[in-house]
C-alpha positions in Angstrom: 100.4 126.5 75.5 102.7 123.3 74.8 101.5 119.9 74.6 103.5 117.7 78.0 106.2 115.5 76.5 105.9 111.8 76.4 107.6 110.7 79.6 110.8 108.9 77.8 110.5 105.5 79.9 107.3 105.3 79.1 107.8 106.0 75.1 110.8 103.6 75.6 109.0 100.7 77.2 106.1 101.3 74.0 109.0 100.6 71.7 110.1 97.7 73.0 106.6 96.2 73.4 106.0 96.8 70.1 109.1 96.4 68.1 108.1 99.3 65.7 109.5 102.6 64.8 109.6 105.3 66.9 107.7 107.0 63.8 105.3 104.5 64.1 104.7 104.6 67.7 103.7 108.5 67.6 101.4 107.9 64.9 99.8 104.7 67.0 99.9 107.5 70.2 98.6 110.7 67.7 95.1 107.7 66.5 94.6 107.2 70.4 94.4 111.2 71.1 92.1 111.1 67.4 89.9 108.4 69.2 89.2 111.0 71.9 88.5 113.5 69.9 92.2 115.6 70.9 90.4 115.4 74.4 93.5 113.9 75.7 97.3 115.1 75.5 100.2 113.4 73.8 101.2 112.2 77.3 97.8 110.8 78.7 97.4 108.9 74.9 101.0 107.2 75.8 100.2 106.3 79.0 96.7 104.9 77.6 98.3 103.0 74.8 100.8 101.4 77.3 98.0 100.4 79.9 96.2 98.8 76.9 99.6 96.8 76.1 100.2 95.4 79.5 103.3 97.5 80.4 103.6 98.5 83.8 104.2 102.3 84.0 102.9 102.4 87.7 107.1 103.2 88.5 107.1 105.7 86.2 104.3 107.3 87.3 105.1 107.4 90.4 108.1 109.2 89.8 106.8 111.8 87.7 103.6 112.5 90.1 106.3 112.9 92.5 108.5 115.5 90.7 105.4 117.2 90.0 104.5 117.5 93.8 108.3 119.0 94.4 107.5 121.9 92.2 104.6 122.5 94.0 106.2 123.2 97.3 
């Protein structure tokens, strides 16, 4: 089973927040999963890490909830 991806706007929006590395930014998403206890993917620690910065991903996830609905029907 593979881990979902980071959505890239989202991973985008985290690097321009923060003005770090993109290194950095997946270790600050991999010690959000760690808090958790791995309970949480890759993508739902991004999307956490985001909320927690202020950064409006509500667009985003909209689109992506949306794609995922297509594949359904």
């Amino acid at each position: 089973m593979s881990l979902p991806r980071i959505n890239k706007e989202v991973f985008q929006a985290l690097l321009e927040k923060t003005g770090k590395s993109p290194r950095r930014v997946y270790q600050m998403i991999q010690k959000k999963r760690e808090e958790y206890d791995y309970t949480i993917s890759r993508e739902t620690a991004a999307n956490l890490l985001a909320a927690q910065m202020k950064i409006d991903i509500s667009k985003v996830q909209f689109k992506q909830d949306f794609k995922n609905r297509s594949k359904k029907w």
